[in-house]
N, C-alpha and C positions, 0 to 999 in steps of 0.2 A: 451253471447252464440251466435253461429251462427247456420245457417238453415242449413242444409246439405243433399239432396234429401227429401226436405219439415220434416228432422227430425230435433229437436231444438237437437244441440250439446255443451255441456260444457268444451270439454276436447278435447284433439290431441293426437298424438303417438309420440313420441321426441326419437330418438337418444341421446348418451351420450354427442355427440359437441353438440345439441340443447339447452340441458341444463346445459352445460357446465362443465360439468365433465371430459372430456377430448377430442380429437382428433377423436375417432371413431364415424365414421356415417355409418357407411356398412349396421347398423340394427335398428333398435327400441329397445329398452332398459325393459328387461322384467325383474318386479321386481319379489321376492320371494314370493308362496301364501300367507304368512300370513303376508302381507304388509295393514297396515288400508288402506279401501277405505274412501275416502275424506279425509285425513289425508297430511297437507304440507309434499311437495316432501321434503322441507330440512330440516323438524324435523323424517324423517322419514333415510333419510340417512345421513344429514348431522351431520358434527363432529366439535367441536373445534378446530382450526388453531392455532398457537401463533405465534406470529411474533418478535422473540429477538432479541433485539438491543446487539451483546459482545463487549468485546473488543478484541483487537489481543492477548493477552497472555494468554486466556483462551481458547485454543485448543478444552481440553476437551470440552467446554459447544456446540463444534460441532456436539453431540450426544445427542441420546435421554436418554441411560441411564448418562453420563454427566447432563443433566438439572434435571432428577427426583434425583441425589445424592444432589443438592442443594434444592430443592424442601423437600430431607428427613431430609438434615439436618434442616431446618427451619420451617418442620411440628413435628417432633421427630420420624420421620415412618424410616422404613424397605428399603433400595432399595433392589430388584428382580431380581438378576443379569440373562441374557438371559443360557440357558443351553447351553452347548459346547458340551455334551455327544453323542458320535454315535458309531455304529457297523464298524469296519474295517472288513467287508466281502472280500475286494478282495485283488489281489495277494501284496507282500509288494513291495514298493515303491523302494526299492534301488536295483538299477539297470537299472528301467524301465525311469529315469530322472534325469541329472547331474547339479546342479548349481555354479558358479563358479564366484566369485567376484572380478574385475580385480581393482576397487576401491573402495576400505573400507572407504576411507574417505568421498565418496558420497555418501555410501550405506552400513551403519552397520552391516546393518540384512535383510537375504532377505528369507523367510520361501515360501516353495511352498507343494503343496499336490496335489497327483492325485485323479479322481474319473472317473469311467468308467462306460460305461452301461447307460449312461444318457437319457433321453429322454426329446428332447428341443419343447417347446410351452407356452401357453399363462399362465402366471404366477397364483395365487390363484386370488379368483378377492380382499380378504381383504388386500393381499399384494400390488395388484393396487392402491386400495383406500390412501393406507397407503401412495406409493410414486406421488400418483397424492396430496393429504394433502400436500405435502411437495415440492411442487413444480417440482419430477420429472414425462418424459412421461417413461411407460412403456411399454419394448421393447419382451423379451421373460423372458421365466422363469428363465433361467444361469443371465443374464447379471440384471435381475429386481433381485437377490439373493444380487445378491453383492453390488448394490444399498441400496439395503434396510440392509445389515448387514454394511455398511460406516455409513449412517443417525442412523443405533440404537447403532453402539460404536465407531464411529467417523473416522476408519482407511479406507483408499479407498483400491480396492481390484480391481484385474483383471484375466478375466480369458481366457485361450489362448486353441485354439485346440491343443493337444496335437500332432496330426499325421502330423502336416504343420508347426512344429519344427524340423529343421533339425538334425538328429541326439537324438532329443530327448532333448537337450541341452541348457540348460539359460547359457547366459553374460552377469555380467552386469556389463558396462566399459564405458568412454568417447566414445564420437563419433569419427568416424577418418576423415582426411580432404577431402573433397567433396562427404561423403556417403549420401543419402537422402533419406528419408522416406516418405510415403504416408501413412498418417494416420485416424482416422474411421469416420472422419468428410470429406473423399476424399484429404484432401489437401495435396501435396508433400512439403516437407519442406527441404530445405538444411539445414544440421546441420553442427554445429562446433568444432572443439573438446573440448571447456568448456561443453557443455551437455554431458548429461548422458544417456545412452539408454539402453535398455534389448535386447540383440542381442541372435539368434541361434547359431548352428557352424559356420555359414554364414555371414548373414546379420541381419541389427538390425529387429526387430520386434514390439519393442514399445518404447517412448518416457517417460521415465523411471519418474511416478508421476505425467505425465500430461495427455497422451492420448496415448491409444494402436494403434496399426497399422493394417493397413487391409488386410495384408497378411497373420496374423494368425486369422482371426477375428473370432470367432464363429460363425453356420450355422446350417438350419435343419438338415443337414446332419455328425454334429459333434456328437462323441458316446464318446468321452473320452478330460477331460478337464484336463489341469495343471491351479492349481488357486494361484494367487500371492500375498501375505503376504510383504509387506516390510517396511523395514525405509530407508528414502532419507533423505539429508542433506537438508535443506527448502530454504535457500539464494539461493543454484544453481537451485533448481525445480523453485524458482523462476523467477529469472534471465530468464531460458530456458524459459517460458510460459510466460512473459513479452516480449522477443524478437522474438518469433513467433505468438502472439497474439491470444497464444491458451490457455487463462486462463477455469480454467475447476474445477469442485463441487472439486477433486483430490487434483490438485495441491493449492486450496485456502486451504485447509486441511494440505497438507503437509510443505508450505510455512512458515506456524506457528510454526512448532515447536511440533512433535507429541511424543509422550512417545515409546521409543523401547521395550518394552512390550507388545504393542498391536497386532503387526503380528501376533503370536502363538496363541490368546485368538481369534480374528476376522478369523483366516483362519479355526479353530475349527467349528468355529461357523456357518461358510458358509458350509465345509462340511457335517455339519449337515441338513441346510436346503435343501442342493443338492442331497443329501441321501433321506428326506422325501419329497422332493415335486417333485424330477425330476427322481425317480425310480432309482436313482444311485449306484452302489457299492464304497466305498470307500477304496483305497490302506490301507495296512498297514503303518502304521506310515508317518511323514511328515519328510522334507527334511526343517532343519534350520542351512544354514551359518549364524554367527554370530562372523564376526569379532570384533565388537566395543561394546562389551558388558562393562556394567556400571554398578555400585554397588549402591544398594539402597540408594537416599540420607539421612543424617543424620542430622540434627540442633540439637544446643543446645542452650535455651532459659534462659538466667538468669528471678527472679521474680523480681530483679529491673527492668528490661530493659522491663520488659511485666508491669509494674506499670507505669512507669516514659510514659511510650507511652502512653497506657490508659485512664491516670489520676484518678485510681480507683484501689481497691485491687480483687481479684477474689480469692475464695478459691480455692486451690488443685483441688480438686474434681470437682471441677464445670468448670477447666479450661481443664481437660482428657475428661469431658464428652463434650465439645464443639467439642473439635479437633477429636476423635471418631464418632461422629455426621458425620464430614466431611471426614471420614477413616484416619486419620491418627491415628497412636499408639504414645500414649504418656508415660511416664515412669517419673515418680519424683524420681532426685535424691539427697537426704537429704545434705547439709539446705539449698540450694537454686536456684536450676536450674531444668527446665525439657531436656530430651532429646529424641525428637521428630522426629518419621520414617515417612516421607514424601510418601506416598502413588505413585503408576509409575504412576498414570494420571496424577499428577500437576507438568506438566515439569515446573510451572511458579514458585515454590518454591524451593528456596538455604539458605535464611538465616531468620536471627531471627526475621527481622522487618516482613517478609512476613506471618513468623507465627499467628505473633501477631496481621496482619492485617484480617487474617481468622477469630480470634474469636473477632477478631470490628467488622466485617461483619454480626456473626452472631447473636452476642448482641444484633446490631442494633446502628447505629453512632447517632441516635437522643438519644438513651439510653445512652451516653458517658456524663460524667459531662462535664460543661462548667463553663469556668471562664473571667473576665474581662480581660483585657489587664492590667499591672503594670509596674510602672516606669514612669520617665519622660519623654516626646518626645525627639528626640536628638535635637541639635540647625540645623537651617540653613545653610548650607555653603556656600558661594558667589559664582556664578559660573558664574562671566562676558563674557567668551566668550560664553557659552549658552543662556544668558541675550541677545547677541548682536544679535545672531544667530537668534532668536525669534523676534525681534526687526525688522531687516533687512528682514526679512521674512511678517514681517504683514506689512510694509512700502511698499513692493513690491507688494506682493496681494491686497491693497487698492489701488493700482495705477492699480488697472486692467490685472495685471501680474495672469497666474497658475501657481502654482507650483506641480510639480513632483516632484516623488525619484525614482532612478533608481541606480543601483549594485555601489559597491566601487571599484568591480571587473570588470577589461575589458579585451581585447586580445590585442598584438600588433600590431595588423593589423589596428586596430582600432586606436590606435594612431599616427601610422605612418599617417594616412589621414591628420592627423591636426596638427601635431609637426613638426618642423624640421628633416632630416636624423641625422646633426650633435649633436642637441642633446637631441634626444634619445640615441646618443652613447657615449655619455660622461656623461648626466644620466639618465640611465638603469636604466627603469623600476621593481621595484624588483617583482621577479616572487614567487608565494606561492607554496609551497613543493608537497600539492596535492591538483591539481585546479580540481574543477566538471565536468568543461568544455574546452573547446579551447576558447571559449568565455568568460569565467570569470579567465585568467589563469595569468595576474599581474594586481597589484593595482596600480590605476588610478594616475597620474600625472597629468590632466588636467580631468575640467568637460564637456570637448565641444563636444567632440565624443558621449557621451552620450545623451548630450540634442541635439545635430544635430539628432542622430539616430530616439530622440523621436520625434522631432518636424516633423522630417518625416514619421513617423508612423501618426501623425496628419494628416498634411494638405493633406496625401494621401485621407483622407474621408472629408476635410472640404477648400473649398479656401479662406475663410472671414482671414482677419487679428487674429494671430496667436499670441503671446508672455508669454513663458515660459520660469520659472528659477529654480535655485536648490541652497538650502544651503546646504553644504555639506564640508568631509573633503577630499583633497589629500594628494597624499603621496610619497614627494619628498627624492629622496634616498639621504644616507648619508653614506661615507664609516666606514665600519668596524662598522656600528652602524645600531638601528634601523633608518625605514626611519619619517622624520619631515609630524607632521600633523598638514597642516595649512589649518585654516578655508576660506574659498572661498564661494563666491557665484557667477553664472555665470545667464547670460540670451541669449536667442537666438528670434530675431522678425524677423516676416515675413509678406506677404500679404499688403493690403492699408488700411487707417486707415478709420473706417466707419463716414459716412456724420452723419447728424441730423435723419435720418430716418433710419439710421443702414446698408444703403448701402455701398459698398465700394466707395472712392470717393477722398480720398484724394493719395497723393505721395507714391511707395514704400516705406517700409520699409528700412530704410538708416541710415547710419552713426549719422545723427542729433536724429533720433528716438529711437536709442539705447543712446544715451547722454542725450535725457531728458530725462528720466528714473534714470541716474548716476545723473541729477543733482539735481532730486526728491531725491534723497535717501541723499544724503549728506547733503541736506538740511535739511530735517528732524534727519539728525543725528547730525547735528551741526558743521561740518566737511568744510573747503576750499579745495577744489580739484583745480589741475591745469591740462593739458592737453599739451602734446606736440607730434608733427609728428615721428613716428615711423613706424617701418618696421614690421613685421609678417609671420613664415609663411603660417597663415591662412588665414590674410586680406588683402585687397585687397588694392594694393599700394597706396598711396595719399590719402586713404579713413582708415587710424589706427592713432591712437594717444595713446602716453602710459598715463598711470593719476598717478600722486604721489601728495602726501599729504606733507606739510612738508620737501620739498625736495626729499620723499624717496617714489620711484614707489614702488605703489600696485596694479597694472593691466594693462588692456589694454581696449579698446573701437573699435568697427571700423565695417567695413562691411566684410564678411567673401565672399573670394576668389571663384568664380566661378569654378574654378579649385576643391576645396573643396568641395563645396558644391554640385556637381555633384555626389558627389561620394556616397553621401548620397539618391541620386535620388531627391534633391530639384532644381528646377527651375527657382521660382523665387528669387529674391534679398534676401539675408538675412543680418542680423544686429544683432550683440552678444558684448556683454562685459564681462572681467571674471576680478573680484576683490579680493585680499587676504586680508580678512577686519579682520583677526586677528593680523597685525599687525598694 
């Protein structure tokens, strides 16, 4: 307690930021009279949070009544579906607003409803509570509506002034080239015509799934709303809010993969709350394009294929009342199948295994029999070039070598640094059909581009003496055929080799440094090498040697070309060998 004009004080006045409930400080925070005195503040307001981990193909479990359907089917309860019922007091809708879908295949369904007469302010405070729970700030009563009917049935919702639509008029069509929006976050964004936007007769208006714009944006002085209902295709809402770095509650929603069902059911439902909390009239009737309307899916589950998955039998009865549980309808048809109506929330369900794997989930997979493994192990198969692979790799790393892995894929550009011009054109790199990148766009024909790039990623943070290799395959073209994969292992050294106290101290990294490394490894492999002067055009003249075994070259050795190695941004001396030790 503290003194406070010589009175002993137990307690302060706190605003809602003090105690962290939200953003507002303008005031002191006054509870209701019949709040316990002495009684904790957060047994007194506080509520339960849950915090779930989903995974991406559960859309629905984006909502509140989504988590209590799993919740009822696993208690044996009731869900309570939200009521959608309201009065259409005012005049009917058609006429007073036109929607108009210039891309159906970005936008199935786009449901809009008016309501007039609005009156915009501070939302209920248990509807605050509700969106501060849940991680949002709340903003006014319209925009905290639509918030709170996305978090309780998972479809995002927007709502526009109606009188700062031109014409009265929804588009919604790709962007056209160099139109740009300033959207409610301020920021102006250049679009491109792969996005999707909700345009007036004009110009766009909102960034179709991810964020509205602020030219039509709602305001105290807005009296009549158009509220938007829609389905977006998720890869493009994607795509859009990944390349303008405007990921948003929305577009994470829509992205997944939403049920086109739900516009009509969530825009009901908003109308309703905009009706009882914001003093509104609502149009008659709602306005639903609906170009890409789908038919209820249907599976049909054989009872072997639900046994054999299992490993158990489940009666008739017991297996309707599981799927029921979870809304779907089930139907047995005599003597051995069900066929099964997939409810519009679980866009994640097409076929039979997915059936089957609902009522594993709601058994319980500890409740699934379990059985030993049966049968013989299969034999061993030799597999000496991975024997060698592994070999040449611990022979290397015990000699103080790292080793890296780095892409099988590189660019051309990339290999022109280290290859010859003539041949790379006599053999061409084979290029893959569709590369990820410009940088992973043919398979590698040599590993030196690679370990040059990495080693320069190195010794960019380190100057002590450096040496890294890579066992890996290339992939030397062959006409009319696939291309040959031969095993290689390369290395690249750099830096001076450290004294007895781990200083640098001794001679760059050179020609002799990269050979005794070759003559470590051959020797532990049991192997005569020989060495004679060759040319390169990565190394550096007088300083290469080719190495064959047996008469027959399998690599090279030397000091790698300044000319080269620049291009990589290395500096000082480097020294690389590359071996084909699969033949």
């Amino acid at each position: 307690p503290a003194v406070i004009r010589g009175v002993e004080s137990a307690g302060m006045v706190c605003s809602e930021k003090e105690l962290g409930l939200s953003d507002y400080h303008e005031g002191i925070m006054v509870l209701a009279e019949d709040a316990p005195v002495g009684a904790p503040v957060a047994s007194y307001l506080g509520d339960a949070v849950f915090d779930l981990a989903l995974t991406p193909n559960r859309p629905d479990l984006l909502s509140i009544v989504g988590v209590a359907r799993e919740v009822a089917a696993l208690t044996g309860n009731t869900v309570r579906e939200p009521s959608i019922e309201y009065a259409a007091t005012g005049k009917p809708i058609k006429g007073r607003a036109q929607v108009q879908i210039d891309d159906p295949d970005l936008c199935p369904r786009y449901v809009a409803a008016v309501i007039e007469g609005v009156t915009i302010g501070e939302s209920p405070p248990w509807m605050q509570e509700r969106l501060i729970g849940a991680g949002m700030r709340p903003i006014n009563s319209i925009v905290d509506i639509t918030n709170y009917v996305m978090l309780e049935l998972g479809q995002p919702l927007h709502a526009f002034d109606l009188s700062r639509l031109r014409r009265a008029q929804i588009i919604v069509r790709r962007a056209r080239p160099d139109e740009t929006l300033v959207l409610l976050d301020g920021s102006e964004q250049e679009l491109s015509p792969d996005m999707l936007v909700i345009a007036d007769a004009e110009v766009p208006v909102a960034l179709a799934g991810v964020m509205g714009g602020l030219d039509s944006e709602i305001n105290l002085n807005t009296t009549t709303i158009l509220l938007e209902s829609a389905s977006f295709h998720g890869p493009n809402i994607r795509r859009t809010a990944v390349a303008l770095k405007a990921r948003t509650d929305a577009s994470t929603r829509f992205d997944k993969g939403l049920s086109r069902h739900l516009p009509s059911i969530a825009a009901q439902r908003a109308v309703k709350l905009m009706v009882e909390l914001c003093g509104g009239r609502a149009a008659e009737g709602i306005i639903d394009v609906y170009p890409g309307k789908t038919k209820d899916v249907r599976v049909t589950l054989t009872q072997k294929r639900l046994h054999t998955l299992l490993g158990m039998e489940l009666p008739v009865a017991r297996v309707r009342q599981l799927l029921s549980s979870l809304g779907f309808s089930c139907r047995w048809v005599p003597p051995d199948r069900y066929v099964v109506r997939v409810p519009y929330w679980r866009t994640d369900v097409s076929i039979a295994d997915d059936v089957v794997e609902e009522i594993a989930r709601v058994i319980g997979y500890d409740r699934l029999p379990t059985r030993r493994l049966r049968g013989e192990l299969p034999p061993a198969w030799p597999q000496p070039r991975r024997d060698l692979r592994t070999r040449v790799a611990d022979i290397l790393a015990a000699a103080g070598m790292q080793e890296v892995v780095t892409y099988s894929l590189t660019s051309l550009e990339a290999l022109s640094k280290v290859l010859a011009p003539e041949e790379l054109s006599v053999h061409a790199p084979l290029r893959v059909a569709n590369p990820m990148s410009q940088e992973q766009e043919y398979a590698r024909t040599s590993l030196r581009a690679s370990l040059l790039r990495t080693l320069a990623d190195n010794v960019r943070h380190r100057d002590d003496f450096t040496a890294l290799f890579e066992t890996a395959r290339v992939y030397l073209p062959r006409p009319d055929d696939l291309p040959e994969e031969v095993e290689t292992v390369a290395a690249v050294i750099t830096g001076r080799s450290p004294d007895r106290w781990g200083r640098p101290g001794g001679e760059p990294a050179g020609f002799y440094q990269a050979k005794s490394y070759l003559d470590l490894l051959f020797g532990r492999l049991g192997v005569s090498a020989e060495y004679a002067e060759t040319e390169d055009h990565a190394l550096l003249p007088g300083r290469a040697a080719a190495v064959s075994v047996d008469g027959r070259r399998i690599g090279l050795v030397g000091q790698v070309h300044p000319r080269v190695a620049s291009q990589f941004d290395l500096e000082a001396p480097v020294a690389m060998f590359e071996i084909y030790y699969s033949s």
